[in-house]
C-alpha positions as CSV (number, residue, x, y, z in Angstrom):
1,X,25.6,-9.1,-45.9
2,X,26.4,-6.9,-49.1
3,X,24.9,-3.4,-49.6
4,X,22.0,-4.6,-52.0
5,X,21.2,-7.5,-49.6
6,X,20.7,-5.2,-46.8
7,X,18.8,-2.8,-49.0
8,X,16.0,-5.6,-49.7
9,X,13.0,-5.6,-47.8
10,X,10.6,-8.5,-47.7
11,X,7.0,-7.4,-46.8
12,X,5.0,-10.5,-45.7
13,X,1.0,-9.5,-46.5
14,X,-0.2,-7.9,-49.5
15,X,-3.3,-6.4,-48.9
16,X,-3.7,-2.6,-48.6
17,X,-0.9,-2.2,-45.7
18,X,1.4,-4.2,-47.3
19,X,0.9,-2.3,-51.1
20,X,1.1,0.9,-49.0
21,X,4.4,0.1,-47.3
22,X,5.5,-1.2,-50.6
23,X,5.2,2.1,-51.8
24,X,6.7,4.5,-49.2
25,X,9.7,1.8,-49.5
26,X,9.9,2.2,-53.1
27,X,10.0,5.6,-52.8
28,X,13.1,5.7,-50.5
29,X,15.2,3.9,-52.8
30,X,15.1,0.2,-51.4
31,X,14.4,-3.1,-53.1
32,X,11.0,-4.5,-51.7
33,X,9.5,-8.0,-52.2
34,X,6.2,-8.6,-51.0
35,X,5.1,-12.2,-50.5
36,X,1.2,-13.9,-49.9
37,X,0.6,-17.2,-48.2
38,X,-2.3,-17.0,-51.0
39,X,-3.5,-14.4,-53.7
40,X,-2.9,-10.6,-53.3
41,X,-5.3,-8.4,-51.6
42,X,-7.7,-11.0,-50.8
43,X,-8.1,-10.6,-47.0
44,X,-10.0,-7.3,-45.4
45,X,-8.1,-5.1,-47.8
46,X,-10.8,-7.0,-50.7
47,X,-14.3,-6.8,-49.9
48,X,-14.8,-4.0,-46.9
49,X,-16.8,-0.5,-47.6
50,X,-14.0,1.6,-49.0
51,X,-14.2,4.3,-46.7
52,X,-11.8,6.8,-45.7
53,X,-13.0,8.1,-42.6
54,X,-11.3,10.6,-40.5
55,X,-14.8,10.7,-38.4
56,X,-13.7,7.3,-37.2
57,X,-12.0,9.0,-34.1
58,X,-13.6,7.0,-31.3
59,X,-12.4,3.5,-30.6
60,X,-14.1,0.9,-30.1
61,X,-12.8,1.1,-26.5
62,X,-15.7,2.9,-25.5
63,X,-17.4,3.3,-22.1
64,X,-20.8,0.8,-23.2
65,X,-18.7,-1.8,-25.9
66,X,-18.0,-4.5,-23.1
67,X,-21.8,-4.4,-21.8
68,X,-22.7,-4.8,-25.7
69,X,-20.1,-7.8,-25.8
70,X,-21.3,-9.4,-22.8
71,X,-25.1,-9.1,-23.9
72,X,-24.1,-11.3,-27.4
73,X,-23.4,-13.6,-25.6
74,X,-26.4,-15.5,-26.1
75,X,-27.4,-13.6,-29.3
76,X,-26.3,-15.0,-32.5
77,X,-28.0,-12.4,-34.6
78,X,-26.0,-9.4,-32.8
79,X,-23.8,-7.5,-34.7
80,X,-21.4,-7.4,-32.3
81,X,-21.1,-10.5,-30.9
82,X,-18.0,-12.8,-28.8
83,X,-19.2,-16.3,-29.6
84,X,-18.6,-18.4,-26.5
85,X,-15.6,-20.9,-27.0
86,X,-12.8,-22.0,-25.0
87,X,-9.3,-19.8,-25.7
88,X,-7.7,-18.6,-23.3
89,X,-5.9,-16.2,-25.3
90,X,-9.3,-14.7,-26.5
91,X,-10.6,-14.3,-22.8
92,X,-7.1,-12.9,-22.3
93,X,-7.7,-10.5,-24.7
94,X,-11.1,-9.1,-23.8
95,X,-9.8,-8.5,-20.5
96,X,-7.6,-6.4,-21.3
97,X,-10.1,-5.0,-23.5
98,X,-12.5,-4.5,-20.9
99,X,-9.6,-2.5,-18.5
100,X,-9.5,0.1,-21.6
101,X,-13.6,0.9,-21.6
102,X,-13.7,3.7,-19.7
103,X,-13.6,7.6,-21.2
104,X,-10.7,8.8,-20.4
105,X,-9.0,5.7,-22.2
106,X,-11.1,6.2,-25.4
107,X,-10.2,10.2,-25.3
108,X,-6.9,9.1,-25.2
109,X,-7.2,6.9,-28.1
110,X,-9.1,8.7,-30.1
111,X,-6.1,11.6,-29.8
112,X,-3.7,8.9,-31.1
113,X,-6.2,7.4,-33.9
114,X,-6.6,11.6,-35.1
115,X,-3.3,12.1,-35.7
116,X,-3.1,9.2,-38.2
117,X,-6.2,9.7,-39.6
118,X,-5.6,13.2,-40.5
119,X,-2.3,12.0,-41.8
120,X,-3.9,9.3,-43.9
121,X,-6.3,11.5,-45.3
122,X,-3.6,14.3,-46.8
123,X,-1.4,10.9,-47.9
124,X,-3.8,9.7,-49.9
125,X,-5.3,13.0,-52.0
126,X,-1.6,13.4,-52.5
127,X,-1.4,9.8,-54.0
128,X,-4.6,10.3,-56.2
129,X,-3.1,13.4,-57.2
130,X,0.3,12.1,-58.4
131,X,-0.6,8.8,-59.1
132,X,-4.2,9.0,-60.4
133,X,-5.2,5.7,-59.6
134,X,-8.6,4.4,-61.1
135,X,-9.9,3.5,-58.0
136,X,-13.1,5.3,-58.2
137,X,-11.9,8.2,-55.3
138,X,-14.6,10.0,-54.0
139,X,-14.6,12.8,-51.7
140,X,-18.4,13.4,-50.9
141,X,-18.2,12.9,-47.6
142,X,-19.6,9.7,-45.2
143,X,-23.7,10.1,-44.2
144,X,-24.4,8.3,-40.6
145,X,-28.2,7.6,-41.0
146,X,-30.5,7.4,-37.6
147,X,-33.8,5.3,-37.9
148,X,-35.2,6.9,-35.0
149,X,-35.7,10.2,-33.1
150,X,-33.5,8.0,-29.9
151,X,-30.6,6.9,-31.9
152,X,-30.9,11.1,-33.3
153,X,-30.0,12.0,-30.2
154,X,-27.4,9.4,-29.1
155,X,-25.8,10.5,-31.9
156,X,-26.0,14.0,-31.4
157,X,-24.1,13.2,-28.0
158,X,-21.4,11.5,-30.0
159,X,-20.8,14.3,-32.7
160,X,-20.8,17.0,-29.6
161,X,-17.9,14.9,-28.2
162,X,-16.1,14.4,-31.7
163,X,-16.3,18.5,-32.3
164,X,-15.5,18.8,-28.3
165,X,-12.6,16.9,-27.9
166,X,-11.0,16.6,-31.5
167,X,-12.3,19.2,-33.8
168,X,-14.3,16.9,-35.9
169,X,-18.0,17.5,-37.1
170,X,-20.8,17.2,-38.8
171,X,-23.2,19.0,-40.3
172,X,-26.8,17.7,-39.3
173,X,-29.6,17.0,-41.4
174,X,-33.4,17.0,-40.1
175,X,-35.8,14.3,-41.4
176,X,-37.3,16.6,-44.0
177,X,-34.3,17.3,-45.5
178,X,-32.7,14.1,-46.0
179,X,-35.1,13.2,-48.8
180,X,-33.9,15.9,-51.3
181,X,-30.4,15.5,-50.0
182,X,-30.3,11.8,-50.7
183,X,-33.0,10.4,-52.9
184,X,-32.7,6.5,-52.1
185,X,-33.4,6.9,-48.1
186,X,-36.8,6.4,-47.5
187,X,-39.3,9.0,-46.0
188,X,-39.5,9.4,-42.4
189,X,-36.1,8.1,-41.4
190,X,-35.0,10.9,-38.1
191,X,-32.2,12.8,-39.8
192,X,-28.5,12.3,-40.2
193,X,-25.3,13.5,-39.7
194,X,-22.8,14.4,-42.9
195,X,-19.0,14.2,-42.2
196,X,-17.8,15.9,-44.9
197,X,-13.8,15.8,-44.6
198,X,-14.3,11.8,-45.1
199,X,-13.4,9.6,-48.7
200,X,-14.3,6.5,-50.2
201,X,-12.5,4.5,-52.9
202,X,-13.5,1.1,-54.3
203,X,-11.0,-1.4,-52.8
204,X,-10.0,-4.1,-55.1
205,X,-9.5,-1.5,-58.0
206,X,-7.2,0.8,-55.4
207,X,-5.5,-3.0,-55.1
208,X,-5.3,-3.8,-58.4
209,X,-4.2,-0.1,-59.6
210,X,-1.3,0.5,-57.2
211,X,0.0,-3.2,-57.4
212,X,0.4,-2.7,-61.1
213,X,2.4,0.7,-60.6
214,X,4.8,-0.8,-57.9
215,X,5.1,-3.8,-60.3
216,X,6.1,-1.8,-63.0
217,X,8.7,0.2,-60.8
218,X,10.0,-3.0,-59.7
219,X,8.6,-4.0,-57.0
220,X,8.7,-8.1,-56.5
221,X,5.1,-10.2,-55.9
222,X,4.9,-13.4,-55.2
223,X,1.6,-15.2,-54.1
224,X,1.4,-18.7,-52.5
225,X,4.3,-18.2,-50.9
226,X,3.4,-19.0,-46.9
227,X,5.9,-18.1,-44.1
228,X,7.1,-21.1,-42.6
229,X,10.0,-20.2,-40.6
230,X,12.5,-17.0,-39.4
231,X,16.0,-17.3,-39.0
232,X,17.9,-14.9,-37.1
233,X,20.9,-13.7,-35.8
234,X,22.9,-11.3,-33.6
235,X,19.6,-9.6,-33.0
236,X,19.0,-9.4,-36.5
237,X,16.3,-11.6,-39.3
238,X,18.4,-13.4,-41.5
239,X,16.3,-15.2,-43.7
240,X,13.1,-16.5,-44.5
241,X,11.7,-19.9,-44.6
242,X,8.8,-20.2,-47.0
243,X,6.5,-22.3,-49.0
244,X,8.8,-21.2,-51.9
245,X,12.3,-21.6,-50.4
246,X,14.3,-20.2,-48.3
247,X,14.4,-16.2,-48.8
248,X,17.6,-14.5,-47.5
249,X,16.1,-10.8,-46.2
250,X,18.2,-7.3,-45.3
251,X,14.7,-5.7,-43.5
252,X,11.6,-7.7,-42.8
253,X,7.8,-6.2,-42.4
254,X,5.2,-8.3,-41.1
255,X,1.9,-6.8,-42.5
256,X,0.0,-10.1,-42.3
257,X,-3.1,-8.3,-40.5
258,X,-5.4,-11.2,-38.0
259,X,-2.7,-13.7,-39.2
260,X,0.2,-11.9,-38.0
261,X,-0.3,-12.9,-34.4
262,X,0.5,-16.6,-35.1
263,X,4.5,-15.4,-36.0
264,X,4.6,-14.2,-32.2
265,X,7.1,-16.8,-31.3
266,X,8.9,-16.5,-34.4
267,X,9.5,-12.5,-33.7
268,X,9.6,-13.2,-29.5
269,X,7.7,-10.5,-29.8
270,X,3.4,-10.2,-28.4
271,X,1.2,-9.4,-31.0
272,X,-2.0,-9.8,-29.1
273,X,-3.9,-9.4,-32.1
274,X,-7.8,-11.1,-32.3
275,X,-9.9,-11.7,-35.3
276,X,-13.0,-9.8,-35.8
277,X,-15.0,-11.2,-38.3
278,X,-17.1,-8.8,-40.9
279,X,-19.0,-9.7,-43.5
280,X,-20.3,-8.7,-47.0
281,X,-22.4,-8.6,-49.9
282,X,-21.5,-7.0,-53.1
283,X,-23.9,-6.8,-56.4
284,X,-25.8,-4.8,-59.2
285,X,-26.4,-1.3,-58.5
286,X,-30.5,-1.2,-57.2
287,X,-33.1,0.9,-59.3
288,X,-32.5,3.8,-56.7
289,X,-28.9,3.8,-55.6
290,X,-27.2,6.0,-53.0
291,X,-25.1,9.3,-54.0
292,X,-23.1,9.3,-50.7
293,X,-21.8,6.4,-48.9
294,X,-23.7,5.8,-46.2
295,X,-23.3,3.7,-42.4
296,X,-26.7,2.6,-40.3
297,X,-25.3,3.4,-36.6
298,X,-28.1,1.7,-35.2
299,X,-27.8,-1.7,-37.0
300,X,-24.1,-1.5,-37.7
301,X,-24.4,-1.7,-41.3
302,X,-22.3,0.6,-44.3
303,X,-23.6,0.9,-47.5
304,X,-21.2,1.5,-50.2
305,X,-22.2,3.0,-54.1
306,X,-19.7,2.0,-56.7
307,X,-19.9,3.0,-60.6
308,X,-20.7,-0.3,-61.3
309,X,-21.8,-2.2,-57.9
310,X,-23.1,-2.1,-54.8
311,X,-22.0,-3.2,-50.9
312,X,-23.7,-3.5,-47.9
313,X,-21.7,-4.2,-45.4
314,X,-20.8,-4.9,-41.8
315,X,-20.8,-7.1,-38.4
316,X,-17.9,-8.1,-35.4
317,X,-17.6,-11.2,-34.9
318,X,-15.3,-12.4,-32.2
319,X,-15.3,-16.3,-33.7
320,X,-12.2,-17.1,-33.9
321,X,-11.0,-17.7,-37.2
322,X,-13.7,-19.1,-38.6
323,X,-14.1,-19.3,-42.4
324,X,-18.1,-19.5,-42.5
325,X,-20.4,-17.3,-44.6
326,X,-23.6,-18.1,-43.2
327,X,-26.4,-17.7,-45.0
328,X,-28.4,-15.7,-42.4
329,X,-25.5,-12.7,-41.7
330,X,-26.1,-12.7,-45.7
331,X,-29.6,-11.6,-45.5
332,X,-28.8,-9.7,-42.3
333,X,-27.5,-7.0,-43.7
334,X,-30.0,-6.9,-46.8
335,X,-32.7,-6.7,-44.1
336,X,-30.9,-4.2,-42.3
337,X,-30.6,-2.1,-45.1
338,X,-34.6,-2.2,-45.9
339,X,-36.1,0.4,-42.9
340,X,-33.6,3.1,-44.6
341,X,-33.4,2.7,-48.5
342,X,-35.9,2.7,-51.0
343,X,-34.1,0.3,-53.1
344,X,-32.1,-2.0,-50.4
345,X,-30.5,-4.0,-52.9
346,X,-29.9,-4.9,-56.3
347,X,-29.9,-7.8,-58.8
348,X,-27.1,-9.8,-60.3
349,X,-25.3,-12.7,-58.7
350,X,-24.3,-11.8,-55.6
351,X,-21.0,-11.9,-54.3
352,X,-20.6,-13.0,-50.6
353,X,-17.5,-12.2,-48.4
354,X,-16.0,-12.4,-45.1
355,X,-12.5,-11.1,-44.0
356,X,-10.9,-11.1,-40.2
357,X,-10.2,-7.5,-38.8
358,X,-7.0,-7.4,-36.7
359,X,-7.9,-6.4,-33.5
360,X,-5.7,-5.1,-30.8
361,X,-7.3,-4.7,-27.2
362,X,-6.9,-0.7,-27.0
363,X,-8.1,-0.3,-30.7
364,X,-4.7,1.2,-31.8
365,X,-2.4,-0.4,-34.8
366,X,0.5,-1.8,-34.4
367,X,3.6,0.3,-36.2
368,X,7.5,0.2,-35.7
369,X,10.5,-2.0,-34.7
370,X,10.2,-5.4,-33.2
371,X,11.5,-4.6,-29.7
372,X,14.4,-7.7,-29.9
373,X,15.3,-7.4,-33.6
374,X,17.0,-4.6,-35.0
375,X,15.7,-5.2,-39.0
376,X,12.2,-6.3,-38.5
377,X,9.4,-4.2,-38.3
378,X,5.1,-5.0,-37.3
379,X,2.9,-3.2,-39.5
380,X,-0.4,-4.5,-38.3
381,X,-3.2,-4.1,-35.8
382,X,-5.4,-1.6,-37.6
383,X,-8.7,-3.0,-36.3
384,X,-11.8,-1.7,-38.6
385,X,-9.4,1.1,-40.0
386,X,-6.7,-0.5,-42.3
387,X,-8.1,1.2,-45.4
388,X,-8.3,4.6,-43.5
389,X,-4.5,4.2,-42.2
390,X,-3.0,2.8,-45.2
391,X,-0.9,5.5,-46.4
392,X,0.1,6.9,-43.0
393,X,1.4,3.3,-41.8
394,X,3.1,2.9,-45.1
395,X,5.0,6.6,-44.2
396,X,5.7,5.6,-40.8
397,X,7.1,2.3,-41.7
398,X,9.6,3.9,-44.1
399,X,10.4,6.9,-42.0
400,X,11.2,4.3,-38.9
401,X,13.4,1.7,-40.9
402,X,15.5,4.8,-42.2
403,X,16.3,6.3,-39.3
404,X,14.3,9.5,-40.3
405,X,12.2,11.7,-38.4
406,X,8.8,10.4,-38.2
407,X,5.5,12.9,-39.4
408,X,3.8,11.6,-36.6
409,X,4.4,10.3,-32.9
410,X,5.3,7.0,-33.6
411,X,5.1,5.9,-29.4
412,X,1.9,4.9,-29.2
413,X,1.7,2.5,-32.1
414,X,4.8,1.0,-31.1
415,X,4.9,-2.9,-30.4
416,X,6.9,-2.5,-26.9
417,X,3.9,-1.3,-25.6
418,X,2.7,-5.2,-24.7
């Protein structure tokens, strides 16, 4: 293999870790392609909330999750719900979920998820500063809204440990506060909590934007272009066998988020990865639309402002991969929008979505060599959080295939960990 061949990396996955790792790749000097089984960014990295959310620090590897889990299983209206069906690598999976449930193990997360967060953060006002991509950036913070006076104080128990154990918190707002603070909640709503540090972006235009800037600086995108096939070699990927043609490859990234688990065999490598299913509903901005982006902690739903739109959105489903939008999730979220929001939704035609999040069982990404091949490298795993990590998984990825030293502990993201 000649110099340039060894220089050209092939990303498979273009949504919003793939255009990251594109770009950190770019920057080092190498020659990326980044190929789509179908049309960019139209996963999870199109239609979630846009939120850049350092507060994010607890997984969802907390103590009460797997009593939550086992409770939907006869609920098809819970938000978080595991659908009964027979997959043995599902069950597998929320056993070893279940193992990780307990406090010490989220603490010990959460320490992990920090450090990228915080990194993510600082990587991406950097970007918006250099780059100054229209992408409607916002840094106004991330309001958690509680209905009532019980989820209040839950919630105060869960911004104690944030500011406790990881230096993050909130400033609280009262009930007669909140409606001079934000006009579109409703009166009589128990308070909130404002996470100031956090930032929201609209995500197909932060797609859209940075595609056309790596585009332009040569980077290589081909859609409908499905990986078939991986050749290998002396420990090494030789080629790729696509939709397209075969694809001869110096470095390979797999960035292909809940899909990338199904090129396991092909890597001989576990990526226990399970779909979780979200769903959302994008249209016009309503009469009275929200200043700050905005989540519901008691019925799991985000509301997210644009300039010219407006998202609820939310839900885990543990179906498989199922490609439903049923009608009744649709109105779940508009309904669970209307106890907090004078205006819970807006006109237009509505656009309905769904996207699989890739879930590992500890609730930590997966980031760094392939443990049996010395040129390929998993970016994936980000759970909920792929927009949030974005920019640090994109560094990682670039400081690990050059041999440099990494910004952050790379060990805990690392794919020999399974």
């Amino acid at each position: 293999m000649d110099a340039s061949e060894s220089d050209h990396v092939v990303i498979v996955g273009s949504g919003i870790i793939g255009i990251a790792c594109a770009h950190y790749l770019n920057q080092a000097g190498l020659r990326v392609t980044v190929i789509d089984k179908g049309s960019l960014a139209a996963g999870c990295s199109h239609g979630n909330c846009g939120y850049i959310c350092p507060s994010h620090v607890l997984p969802l590897t907390e103590p009460g999750a797997i009593g939550t889990a086992l409770k939907s299983l006869l609920n098809p209206k819970a938000p978080f719900r595991v659908k009964p069906r027979f997959s043995p690598a599902m069950w597998n999976w929320m056993w070893q979920f279940a193992k990780r449930c307990t406090h010490r193990q989220m603490l010990t997360a959460g320490g992990h998820l920090k450090s990228i967060l915080d990194s993510s953060l600082i990587e991406y006002k950097q970007l918006m500063q250099v780059e100054k991509l229209e992408c409607e950036w916002t840094e106004n913070g991330l309001l958690y809204v509680l209905q009532t006076p019980h989820g209040m104080r839950e919630f105060a128990q869960t911004d104690r440990l944030l500011t406790e154990h990881f230096g993050v918190t909130a400033r609280r707002l009262e009930s007669a506060e909140l409606p001079d603070f934000e006009p579109a909640l409703k009166q009589g709503l128990a308070g909130a909590f404002h996470y100031q540090l956090d930032a929201s972006i609209r995500p197909d235009l932060l797609n859209s934007e940075w595609t056309r800037r790596l585009q332009s600086r040569g980077v290589k995108f081909i859609e409908n272009c499905e990986l078939l096939g991986i050749d290998k070699a002396d420990g090494r990927v030789t080629s790729l066998r696509t939709s397209q043609g075969a694809m001869p490859v110096g470095r390979l990234v797999l960035a292909a988020g809940a899909l990338s688990t199904r090129f396991s065999s092909m890597l001989n490598c576990p990526i226990p990865i399970e779909p979780g299913k979200g769903y959302s509903v994008t249209m016009e901005r309503p009469e009275i639309c929200p200043r700050y982006p905005m989540l519901f902690p008691e019925h799991r739903v985000g509301v997210s402002p644009f300039a010219n739109g407006y998202r609820l959105g939310s839900m885990m489903e543990f179906v498989g991969y199922n490609t439903e939008i049923p009608e009744r999730r649709i109105q779940q979220l508009r309904d669970s929008a209307a106890p907090y929001l004078v205006t819970p939704v807006g006109g237009g035609r509505p656009e309905r979505w769904y996207g699989w999040r890739p879930m590992t069982w500890d609730s930590l990404p997966i980031i760094g060599q392939v443990p049996r091949l010395s040129n390929a490298f998993l970016a994936t795993g980000h759970n909920m959080l792929g927009m949030s990590l974005a920019t640090a998984t994109g560094r990682l990825i670039a400081e690990l295939m050059e041999n440099r030293p990494p910004h952050i502990d790379p060990r805990p993201f690392s794919p020999a960990r399974f």
